[in-house]
C-alpha positions as CSV (number, residue, x, y, z in Angstrom):
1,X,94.9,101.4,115.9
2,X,95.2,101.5,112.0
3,X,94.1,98.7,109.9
4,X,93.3,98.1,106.3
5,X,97.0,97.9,105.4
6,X,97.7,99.6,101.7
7,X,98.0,97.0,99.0
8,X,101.9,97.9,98.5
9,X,102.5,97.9,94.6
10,X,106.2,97.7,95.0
11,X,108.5,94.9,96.3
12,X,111.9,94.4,97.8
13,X,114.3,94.2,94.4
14,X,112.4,97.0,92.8
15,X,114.0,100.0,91.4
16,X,113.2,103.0,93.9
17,X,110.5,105.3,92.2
18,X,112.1,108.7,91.2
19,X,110.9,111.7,92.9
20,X,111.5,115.4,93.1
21,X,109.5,117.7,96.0
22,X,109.3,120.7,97.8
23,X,110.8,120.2,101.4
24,X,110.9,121.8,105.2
25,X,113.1,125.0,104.6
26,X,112.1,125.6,101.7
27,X,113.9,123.3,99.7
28,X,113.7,120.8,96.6
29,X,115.3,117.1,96.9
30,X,115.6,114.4,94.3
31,X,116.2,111.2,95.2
32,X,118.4,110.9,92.7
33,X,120.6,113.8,95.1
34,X,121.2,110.6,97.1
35,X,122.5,108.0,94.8
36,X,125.3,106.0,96.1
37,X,123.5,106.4,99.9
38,X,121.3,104.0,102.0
39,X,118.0,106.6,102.1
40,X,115.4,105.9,104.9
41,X,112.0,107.0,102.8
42,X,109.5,107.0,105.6
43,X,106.0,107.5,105.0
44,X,103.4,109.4,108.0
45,X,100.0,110.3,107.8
46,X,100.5,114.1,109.5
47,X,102.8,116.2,111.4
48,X,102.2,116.8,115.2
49,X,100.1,113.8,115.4
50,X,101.1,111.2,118.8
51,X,102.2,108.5,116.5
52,X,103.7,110.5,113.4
53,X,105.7,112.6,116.5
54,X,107.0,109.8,118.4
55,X,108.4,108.0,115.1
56,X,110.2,111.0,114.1
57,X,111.6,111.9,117.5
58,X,113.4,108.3,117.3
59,X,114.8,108.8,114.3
60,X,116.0,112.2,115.5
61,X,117.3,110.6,119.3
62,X,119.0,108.0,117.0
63,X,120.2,110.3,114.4
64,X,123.9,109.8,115.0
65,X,123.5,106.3,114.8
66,X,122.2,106.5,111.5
67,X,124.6,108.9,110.1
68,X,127.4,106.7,111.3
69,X,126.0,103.9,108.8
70,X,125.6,106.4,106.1
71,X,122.0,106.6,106.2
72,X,120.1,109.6,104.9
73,X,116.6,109.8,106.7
74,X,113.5,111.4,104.5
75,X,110.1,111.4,105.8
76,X,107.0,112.1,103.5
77,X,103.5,113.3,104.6
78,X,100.7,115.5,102.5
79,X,101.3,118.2,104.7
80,X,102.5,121.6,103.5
81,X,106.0,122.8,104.1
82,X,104.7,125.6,106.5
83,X,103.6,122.9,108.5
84,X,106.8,120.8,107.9
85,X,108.9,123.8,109.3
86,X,106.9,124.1,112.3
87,X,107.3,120.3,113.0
88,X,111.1,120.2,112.4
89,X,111.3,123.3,114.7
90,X,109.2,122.5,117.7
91,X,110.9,118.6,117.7
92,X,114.3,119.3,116.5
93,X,114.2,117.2,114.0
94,X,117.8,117.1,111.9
95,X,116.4,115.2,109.0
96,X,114.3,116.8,105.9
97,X,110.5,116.6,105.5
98,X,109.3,116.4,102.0
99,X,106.0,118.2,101.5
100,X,103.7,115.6,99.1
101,X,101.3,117.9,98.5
102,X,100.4,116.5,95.4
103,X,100.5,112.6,96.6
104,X,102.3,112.1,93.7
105,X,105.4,110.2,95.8
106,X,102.5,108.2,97.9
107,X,100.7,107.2,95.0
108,X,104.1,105.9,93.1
109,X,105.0,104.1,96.6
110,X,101.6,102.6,97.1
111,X,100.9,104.3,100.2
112,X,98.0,106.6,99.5
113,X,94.6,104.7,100.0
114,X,91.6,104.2,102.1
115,X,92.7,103.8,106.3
116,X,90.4,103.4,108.8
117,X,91.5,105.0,112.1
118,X,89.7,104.4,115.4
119,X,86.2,103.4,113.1
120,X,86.8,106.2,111.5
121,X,86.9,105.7,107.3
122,X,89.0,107.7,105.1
123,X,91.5,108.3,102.6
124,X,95.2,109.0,103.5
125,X,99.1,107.8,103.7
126,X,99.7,104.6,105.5
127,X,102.8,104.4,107.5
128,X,105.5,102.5,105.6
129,X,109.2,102.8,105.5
130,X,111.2,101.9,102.2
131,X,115.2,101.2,102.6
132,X,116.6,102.2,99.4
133,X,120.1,101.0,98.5
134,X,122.9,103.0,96.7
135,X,122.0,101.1,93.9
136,X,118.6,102.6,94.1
137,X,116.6,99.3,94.6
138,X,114.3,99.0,97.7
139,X,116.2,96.6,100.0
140,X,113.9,96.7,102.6
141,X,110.0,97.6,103.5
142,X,108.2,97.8,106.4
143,X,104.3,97.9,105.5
144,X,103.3,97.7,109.3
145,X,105.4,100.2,111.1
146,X,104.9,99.8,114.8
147,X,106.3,103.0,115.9
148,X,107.8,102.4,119.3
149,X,110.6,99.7,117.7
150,X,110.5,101.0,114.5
151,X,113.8,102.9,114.7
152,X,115.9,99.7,116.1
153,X,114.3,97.5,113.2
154,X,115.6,99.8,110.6
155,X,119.3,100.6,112.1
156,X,119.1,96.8,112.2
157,X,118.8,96.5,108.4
158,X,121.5,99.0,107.6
């Protein structure tokens, strides 16, 4: 169980922080690529983890859902692209994977800090999901994902 939920700098209202990052596939996105879109920005601590899997497999059994209300999904870890690709691979997943390596995008969301897992003290990326309008404004945040409903809470808020 995680606790010691990231002090979240940013608010529902807010203009979306900008970003621009290497992805799964070798890629670049911007979020400014999706202006005029609803944009699912998820946040995960690491790739083939039991929690970090099981979110992204929901959005990914629930992908058509999404799409049909315009939604572009985005997860963000630390991880490297290599270890994106191998994620999106052995899960399926049709959605991209930025690579953070830098934690510049979880340190302009708010969601790089110190975690404690299971007693265990450190620092790392909190799981939070950011709805960003086509306006660009953050319409919705979730700072305490619980993975299981996560999925229905956010097709909800579409």
């Amino acid at each position: 169980m995680q606790v010691n939920q990231i002090g979240l700098k940013l608010k529902e209202g807010d203009i979306a922080p900008a970003f621009t990052s290497a992805t799964n596939g070798g890629g670049r996105v911007s979020l400014s690529d999706y202006k005029g879109k609803n944009v699912i920005l998820y946040f995960y601590p690491r790739d083939n983890t039991p929690g970090c899997t099981r979110e992204a497999c929901a959005f990914r059994d629930h992908w058509d859902e999404f799409r049909k209300k315009g939604a572009v999904v985005l997860g963000v870890s630390t991880d490297k692209a290599k270890s994106h690709d191998k994620f999106v691979e052995k899960y399926k997943l049709p959605f991209t994977l930025l690579a953070d390596e830098d934690k510049k995008i979880v340190e302009a969301y708010g969601v790089w800090g110190p975690r404690t897992f299971m007693g265990v003290h450190y620092v790392g990326t909190a799981r939070v999901t950011f709805l960003i309008g086509p306006d660009g404004k953050i319409k919705k945040i979730w700072p305490k994902v619980k993975v299981a409903e996560h999925w229905e809470e956010v097709l909800a808020a579409l």
